[in-house]
C-alpha positions as CSV (number, residue, x, y, z in Angstrom):
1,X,91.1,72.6,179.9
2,X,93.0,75.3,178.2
3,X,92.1,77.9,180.6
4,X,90.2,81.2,180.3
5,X,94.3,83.3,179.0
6,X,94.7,80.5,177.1
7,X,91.8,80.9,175.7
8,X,92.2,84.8,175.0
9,X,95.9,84.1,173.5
10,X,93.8,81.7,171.1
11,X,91.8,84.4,170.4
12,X,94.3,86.9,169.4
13,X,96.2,84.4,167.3
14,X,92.7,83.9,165.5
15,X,92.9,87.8,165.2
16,X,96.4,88.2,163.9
17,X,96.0,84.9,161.5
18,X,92.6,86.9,159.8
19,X,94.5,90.4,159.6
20,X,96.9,89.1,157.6
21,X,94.6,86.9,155.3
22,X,92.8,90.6,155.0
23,X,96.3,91.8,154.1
24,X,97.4,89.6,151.8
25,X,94.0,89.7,150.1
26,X,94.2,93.1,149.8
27,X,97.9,93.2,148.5
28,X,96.4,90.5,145.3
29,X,93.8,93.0,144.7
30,X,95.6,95.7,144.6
31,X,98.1,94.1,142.1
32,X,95.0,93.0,140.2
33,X,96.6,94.6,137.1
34,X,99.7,94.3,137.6
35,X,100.5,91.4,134.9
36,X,104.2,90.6,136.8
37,X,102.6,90.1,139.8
38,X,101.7,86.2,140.9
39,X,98.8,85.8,143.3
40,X,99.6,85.0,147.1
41,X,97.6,82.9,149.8
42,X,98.2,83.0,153.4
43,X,98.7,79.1,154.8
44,X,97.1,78.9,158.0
45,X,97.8,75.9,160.0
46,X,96.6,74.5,163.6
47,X,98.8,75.9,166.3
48,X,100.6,73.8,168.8
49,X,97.6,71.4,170.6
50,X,98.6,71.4,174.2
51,X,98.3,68.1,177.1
52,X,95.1,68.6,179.6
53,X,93.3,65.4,181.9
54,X,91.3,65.4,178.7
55,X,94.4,64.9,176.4
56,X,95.6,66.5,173.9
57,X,93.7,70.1,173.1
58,X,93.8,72.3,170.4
59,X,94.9,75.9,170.7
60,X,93.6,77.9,167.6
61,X,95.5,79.0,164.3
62,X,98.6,79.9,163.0
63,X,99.9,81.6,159.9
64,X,102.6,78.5,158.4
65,X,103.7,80.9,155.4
66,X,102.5,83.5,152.9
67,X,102.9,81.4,150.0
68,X,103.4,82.5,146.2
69,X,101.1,80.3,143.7
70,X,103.4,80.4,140.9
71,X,103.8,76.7,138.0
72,X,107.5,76.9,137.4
73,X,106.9,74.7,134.4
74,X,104.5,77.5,133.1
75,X,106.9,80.1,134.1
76,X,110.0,78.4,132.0
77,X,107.4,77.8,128.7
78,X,106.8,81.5,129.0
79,X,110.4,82.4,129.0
80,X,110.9,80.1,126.3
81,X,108.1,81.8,124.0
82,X,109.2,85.1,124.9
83,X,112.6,84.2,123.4
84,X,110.9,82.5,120.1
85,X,108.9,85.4,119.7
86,X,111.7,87.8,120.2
87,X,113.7,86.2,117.5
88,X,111.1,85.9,114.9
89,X,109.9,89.8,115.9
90,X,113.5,91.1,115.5
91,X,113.6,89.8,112.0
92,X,110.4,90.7,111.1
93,X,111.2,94.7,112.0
94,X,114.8,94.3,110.3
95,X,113.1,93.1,107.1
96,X,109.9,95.5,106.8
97,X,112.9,98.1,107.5
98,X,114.5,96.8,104.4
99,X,111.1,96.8,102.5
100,X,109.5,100.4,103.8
101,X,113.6,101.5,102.7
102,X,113.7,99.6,99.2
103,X,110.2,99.6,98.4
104,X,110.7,101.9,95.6
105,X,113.4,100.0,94.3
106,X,112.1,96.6,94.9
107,X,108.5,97.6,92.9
108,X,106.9,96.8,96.5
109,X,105.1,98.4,98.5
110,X,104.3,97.5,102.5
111,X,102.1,94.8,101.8
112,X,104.3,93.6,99.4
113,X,102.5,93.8,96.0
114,X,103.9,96.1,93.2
115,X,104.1,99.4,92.1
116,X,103.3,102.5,90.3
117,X,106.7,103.9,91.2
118,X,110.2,103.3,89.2
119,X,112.3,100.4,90.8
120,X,115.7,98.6,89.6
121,X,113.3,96.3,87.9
122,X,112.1,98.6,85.4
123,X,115.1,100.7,85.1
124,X,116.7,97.0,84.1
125,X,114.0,97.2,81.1
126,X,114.4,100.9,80.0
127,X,118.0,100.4,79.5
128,X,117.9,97.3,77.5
129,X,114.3,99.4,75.7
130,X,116.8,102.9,74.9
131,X,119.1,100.1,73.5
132,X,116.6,98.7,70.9
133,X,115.1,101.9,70.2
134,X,118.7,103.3,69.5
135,X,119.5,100.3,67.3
136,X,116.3,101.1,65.5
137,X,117.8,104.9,64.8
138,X,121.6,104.3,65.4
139,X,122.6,108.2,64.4
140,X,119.3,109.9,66.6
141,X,120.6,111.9,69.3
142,X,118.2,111.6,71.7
143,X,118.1,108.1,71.1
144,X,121.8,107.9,72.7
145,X,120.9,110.7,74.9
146,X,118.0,108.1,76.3
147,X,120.8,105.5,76.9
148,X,122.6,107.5,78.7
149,X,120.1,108.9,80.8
150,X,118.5,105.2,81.1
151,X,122.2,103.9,82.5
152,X,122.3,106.5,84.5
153,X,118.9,105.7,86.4
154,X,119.9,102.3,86.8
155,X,123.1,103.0,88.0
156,X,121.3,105.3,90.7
157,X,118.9,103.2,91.3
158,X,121.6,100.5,92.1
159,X,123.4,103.1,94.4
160,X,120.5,104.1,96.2
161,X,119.8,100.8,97.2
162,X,123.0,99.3,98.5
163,X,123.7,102.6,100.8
164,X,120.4,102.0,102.1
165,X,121.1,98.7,102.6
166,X,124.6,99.3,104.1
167,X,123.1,101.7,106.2
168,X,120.2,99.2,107.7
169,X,123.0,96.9,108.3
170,X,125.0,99.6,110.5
171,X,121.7,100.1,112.3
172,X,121.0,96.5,112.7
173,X,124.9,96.8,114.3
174,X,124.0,99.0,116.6
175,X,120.9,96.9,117.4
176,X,123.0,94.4,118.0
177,X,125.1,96.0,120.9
178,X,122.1,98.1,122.5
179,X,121.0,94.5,122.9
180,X,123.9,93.2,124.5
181,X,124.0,95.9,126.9
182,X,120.5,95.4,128.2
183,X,121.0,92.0,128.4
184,X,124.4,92.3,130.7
185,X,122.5,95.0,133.0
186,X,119.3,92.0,133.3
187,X,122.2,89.5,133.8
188,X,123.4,92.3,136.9
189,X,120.3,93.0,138.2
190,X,118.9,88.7,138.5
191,X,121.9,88.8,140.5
192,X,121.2,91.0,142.9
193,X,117.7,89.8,143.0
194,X,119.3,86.6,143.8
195,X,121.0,88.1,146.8
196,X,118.2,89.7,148.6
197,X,116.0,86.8,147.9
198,X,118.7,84.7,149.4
199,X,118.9,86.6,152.6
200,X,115.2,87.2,153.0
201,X,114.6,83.3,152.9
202,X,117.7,82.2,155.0
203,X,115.8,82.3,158.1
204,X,112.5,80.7,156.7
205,X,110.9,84.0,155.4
206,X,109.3,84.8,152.2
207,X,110.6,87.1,149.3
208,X,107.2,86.4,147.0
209,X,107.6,90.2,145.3
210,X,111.2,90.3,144.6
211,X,110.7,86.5,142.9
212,X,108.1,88.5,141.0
213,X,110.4,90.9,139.9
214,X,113.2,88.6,139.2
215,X,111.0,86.2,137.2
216,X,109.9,89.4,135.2
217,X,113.8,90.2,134.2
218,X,114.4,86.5,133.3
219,X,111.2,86.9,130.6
220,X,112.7,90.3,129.5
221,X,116.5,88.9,129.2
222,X,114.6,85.6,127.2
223,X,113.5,88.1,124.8
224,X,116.6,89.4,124.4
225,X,118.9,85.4,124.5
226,X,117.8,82.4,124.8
227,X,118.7,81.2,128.5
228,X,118.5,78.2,130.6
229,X,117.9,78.9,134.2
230,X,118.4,76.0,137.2
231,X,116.9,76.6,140.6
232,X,118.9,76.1,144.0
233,X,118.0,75.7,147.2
234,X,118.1,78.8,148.4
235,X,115.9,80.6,146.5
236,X,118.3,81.7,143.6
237,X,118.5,81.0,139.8
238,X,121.7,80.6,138.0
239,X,121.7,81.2,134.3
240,X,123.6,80.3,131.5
241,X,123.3,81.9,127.9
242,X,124.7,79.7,124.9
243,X,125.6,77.1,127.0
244,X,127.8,79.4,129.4
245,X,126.8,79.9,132.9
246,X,126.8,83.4,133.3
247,X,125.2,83.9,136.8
248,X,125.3,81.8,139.8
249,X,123.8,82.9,142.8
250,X,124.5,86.3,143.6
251,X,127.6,86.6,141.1
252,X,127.8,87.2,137.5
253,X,130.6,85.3,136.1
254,X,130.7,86.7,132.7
255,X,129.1,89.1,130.6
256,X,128.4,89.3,127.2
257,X,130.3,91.5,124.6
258,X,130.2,91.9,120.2
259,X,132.8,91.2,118.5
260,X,133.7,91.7,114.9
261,X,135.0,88.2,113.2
262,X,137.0,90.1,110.4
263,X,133.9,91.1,108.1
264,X,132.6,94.7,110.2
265,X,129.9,92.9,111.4
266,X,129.1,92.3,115.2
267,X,128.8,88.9,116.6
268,X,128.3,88.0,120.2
269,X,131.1,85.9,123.0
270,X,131.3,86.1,126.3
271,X,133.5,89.1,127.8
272,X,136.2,87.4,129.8
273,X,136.2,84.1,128.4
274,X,135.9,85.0,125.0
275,X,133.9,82.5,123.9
276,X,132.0,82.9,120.9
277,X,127.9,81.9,121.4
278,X,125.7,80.8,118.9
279,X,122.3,81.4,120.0
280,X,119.0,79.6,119.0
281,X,116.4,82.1,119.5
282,X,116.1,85.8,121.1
283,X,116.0,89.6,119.6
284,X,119.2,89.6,119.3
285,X,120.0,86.3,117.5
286,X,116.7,87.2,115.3
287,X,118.4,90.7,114.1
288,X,122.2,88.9,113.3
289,X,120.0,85.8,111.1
290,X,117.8,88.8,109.3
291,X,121.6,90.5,109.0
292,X,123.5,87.9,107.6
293,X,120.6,86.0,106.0
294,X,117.9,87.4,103.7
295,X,119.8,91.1,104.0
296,X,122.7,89.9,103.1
297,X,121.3,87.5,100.0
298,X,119.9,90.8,98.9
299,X,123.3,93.1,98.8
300,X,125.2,90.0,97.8
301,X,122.4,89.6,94.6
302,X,122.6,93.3,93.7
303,X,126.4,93.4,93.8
304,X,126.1,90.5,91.7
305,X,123.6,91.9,89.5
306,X,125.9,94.9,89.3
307,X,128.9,93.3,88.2
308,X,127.8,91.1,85.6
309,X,125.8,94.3,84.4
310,X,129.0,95.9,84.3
311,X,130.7,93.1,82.7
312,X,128.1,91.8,79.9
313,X,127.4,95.4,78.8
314,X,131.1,96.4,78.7
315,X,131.9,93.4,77.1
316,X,129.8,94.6,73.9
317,X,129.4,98.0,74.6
318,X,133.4,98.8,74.5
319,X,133.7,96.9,70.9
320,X,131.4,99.5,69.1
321,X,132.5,102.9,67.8
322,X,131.2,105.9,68.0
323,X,129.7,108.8,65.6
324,X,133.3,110.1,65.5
325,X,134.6,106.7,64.7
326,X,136.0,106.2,68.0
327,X,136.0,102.9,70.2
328,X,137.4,100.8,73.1
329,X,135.6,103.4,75.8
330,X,133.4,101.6,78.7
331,X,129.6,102.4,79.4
332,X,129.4,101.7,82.9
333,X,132.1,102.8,85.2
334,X,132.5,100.8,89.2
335,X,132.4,97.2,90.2
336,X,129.4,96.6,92.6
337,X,126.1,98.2,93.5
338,X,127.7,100.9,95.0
339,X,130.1,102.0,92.7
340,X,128.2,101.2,89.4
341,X,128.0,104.6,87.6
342,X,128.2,106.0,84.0
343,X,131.4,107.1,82.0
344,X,131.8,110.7,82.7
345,X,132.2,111.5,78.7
346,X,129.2,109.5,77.8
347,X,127.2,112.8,80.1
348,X,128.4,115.8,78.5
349,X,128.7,114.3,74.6
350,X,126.1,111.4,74.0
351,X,127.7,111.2,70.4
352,X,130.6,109.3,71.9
353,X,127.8,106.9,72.4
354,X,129.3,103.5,71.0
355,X,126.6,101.9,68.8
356,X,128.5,101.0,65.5
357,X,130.2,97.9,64.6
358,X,131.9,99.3,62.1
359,X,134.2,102.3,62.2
360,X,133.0,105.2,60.3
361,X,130.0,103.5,59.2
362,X,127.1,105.5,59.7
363,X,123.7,104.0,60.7
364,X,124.8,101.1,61.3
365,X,123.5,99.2,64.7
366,X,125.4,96.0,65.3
367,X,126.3,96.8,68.8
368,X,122.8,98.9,69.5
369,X,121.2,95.5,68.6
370,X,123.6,93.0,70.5
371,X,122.9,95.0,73.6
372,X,119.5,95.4,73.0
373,X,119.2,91.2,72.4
374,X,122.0,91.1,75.6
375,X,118.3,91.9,78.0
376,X,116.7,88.8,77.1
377,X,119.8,86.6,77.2
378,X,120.8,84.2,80.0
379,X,123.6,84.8,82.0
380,X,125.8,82.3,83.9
381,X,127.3,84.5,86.3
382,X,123.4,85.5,87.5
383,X,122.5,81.5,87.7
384,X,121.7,81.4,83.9
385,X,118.9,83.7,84.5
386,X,118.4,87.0,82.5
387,X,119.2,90.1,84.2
388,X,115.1,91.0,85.2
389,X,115.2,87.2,85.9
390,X,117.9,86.9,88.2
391,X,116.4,90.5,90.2
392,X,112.4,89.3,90.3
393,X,115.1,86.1,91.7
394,X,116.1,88.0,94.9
395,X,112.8,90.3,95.0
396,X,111.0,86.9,95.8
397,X,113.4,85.2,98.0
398,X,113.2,88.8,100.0
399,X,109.4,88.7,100.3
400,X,109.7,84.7,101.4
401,X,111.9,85.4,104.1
402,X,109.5,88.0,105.2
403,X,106.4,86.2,104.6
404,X,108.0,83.4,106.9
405,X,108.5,85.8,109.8
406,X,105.1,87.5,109.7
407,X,103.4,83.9,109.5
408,X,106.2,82.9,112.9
409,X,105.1,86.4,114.4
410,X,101.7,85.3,114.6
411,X,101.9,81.7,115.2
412,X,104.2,82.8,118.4
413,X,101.9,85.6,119.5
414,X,99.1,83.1,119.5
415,X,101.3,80.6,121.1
416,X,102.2,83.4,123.9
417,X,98.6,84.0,124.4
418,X,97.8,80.9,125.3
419,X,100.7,80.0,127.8
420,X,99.7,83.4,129.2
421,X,96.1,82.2,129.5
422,X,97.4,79.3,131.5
423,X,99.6,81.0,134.2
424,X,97.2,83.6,134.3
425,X,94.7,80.4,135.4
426,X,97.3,79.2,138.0
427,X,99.2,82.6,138.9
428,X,96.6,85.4,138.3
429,X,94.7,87.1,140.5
430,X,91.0,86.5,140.1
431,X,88.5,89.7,141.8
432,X,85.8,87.6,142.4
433,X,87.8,84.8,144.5
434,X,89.8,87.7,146.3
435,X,86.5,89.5,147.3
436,X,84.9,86.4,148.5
437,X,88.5,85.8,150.6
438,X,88.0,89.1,152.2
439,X,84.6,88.5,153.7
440,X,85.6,85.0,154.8
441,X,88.9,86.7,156.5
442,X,86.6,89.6,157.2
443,X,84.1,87.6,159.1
444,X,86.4,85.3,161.0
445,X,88.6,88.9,162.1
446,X,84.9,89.4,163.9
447,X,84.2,85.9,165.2
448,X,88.0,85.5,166.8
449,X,87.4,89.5,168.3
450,X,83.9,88.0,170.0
451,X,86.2,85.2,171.4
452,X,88.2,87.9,173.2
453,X,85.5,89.5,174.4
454,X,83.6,86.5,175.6
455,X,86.7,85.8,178.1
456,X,87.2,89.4,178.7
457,X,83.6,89.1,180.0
458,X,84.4,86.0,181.6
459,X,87.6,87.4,183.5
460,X,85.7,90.3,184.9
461,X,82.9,88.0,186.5
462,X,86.1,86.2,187.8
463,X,87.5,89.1,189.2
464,X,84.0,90.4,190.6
465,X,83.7,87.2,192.5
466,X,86.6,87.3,194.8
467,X,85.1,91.2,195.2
């Protein structure tokens, strides 16, 4: 027989196993909301039995562990998604910040369809419209006024929209680094995480918050890189970025740094090593694809449009002669989008305005009407598209690349949703389970206390008897 102090240690381990399953409960509840938190269960396990004449008896309850319910399957899915989404969101916002920018100039508007407003694409049409109309009265001054003014919109339009676009790009730059940097102070903080964890569990003990809090900083640094993470023994995570390890344990090996390959644009390698990453998914690899992708096609195309603008209207243009009889002068001055402009001359005397084929021949339109026929022509430098061709060209490719990443937006929100469902199923705290815990632990507190007091009873009858 265990004996009546036996009994009342039994008792009070009963007690101190139901406080802390009150505890616990209470510590779920309270982080009810609390969507980094991971629901916790107290493991209660039969104490030591111990030999009597009647063999083996059994001395009550103990508490084996508070243990963290947490599917480290789910937990990597999550991290994965986080870093899909993160990608496709980053280029999402870096094109809508080109669109809501070049709306005006694209003919779009935010949801994409066209226009009231005056964009390159019309501007493309008035000038090659003031040509015909000034073929049609070669000698009218305001008809060469109109082709000068008309060249002169286009060029600004042109302008307008590449130092837009250069500045999105410096944004998306700085993007770039802000991004780094949070990621390197994550990489910092998992491992200290790792440290404390580490000693907290070293002597069997539990760390089930700070695992919380770490697992949160891995999902914020997936959003940020791509990263694959390997568990050790002890509690801590390593993680590598790219295919470099970057923490192990407690210690960060490397950070992560830009770096500009020759072209002023930033690119990301590992700090000490050096070692340029390419990475698959992440905010920060989303931004550098939007960068160097569909932003990129777009500055590249209006450069291009630019030129051979430059080029195919020169070409003609500087042939003519004007009302004085002059020739040999350019219309457009520059070499790109942003330094397409109009011959300074051109803006204080339209009559300089080279329409003539023929010196000294007045009202005649030979070049007037090649330029004006020069709109609908094809052009090989533009992909043997005509110059509205070859924009409406880039203006679609723009609003596919966008399209795509509002249709990957979605699908990886819904895709989020539902891993998040599923760890909430495993990992979340549900209030009706955690209330019913309570009154279990809340009744069995009272049960294990009427033990105690039953021997207390007992003892004092003992101690009355020898009285």
């Amino acid at each position: 027989m265990l004996g009546l102090f036996n009994t009342l240690q039994m008792g009070a381990r009963a007690l101190q196993a139901n406080q802390l399953g009150v505890e616990v409960t209470g510590q779920n509840l309270a982080n009810s909301s609390n969507a980094a938190y991971s629901r916790q269960r107290v493991d209660l396990e039969t104490s030591t039995p111990t030999p009597t004449s009647l063999g083996l008896q059994g001395t009550g309850v103990q508490v084996a562990s508070i243990q963290q319910i947490r599917d480290s399957m789910l937990d990597g899915e999550v991290r994965d998604e986080s870093s899909y989404g993160g990608y496709w969101t980053s280029q999402q916002s870096a094109l809508e910040s080109a669109q809501s920018q070049l709306g005006e100039f694209l003919n779009l508007n935010a949801t994409g369809s066209a226009t009231d407003s005056q964009g390159i694409s019309d501007e493309i049409n008035n000038l090659f419209n003031s040509f015909q109309n000034l073929a049609t009265s070669p000698t009218s001054m305001a008809q060469r006024e109109d082709v000068v003014n008309q060249a002169q919109s286009l060029a600004a339009g042109l302008n307008q929209a590449s130092s837009q676009l250069s500045t999105l790009n410096d944004s998306l730059n700085g993007s770039i680094k802000d991004g780094v940097t949070s990621a390197n102070q994550l990489l910092s903080q998992i491992a200290q995480l790792n440290d404390q964890i580490a000693k907290a569990t070293i002597t069997g003990g539990t760390a089930n918050d700070l695992v919380d809090t770490r697992e949160q900083d891995l999902e914020t640094l997936s959003n940020l890189v791509n990263i694959q993470t390997t568990a050790n023994a002890d509690g801590t995570v390593d993680v590598s970025i790219g295919g470099q390890q970057l923490v192990s344990g407690k210690n960060v090996l490397d950070t992560l740094q830009t770096y500009d390959p020759g072209n002023g644009e930033s690119l990301i390698e590992t700090a000490t090593g050096g070692i340029p990453l390419t990475l698959a998914h992440g905010s920060i690899q989303g931004t550098i694809d939007a960068r160097d992708g569909a932003l990129q096609t777009l500055r590249t195309g209006l450069d291009t449009l630019a030129s051979s603008m430059i080029m195919q209207v020169n070409g003609i243009y500087s042939t003519g002669y004007d009302l004085n009889g002059n020739t040999g002068q350019d219309l457009f001055t520059g070499t790109d989008a942003a330094t397409i402009g109009v011959n300074a001359n051109l803006l204080t005397d339209p009559s300089q305005v080279q329409a003539a084929g023929v010196a000294g021949a007045t009202g005649d339109n030979a070049v007037a009407l090649q330029l004006a026929q020069l709109g609908n022509q094809s052009i090989a430098g533009l992909g043997n598209q005509t110059f509205s061709g070859a924009f409406a060209s880039q203006v679609g490719s723009f609003g596919f690349a966008l399209s795509t990443a509002n249709t990957q937006v979605t699908n990886s929100a819904s895709v989020a949703s539902m891993l998040q469902n599923q760890r909430d199923s495993v990992s979340g705290v549900s209030i009706e389970e955690e209330v019913a815990n309570l009154i279990t632990f809340q009744q069995a507190y009272t049960a294990s206390s009427k033990i105690i007091t039953t021997v207390d009873q007992m003892l004092s009858t003992v101690v009355n008897l020898k009285q």
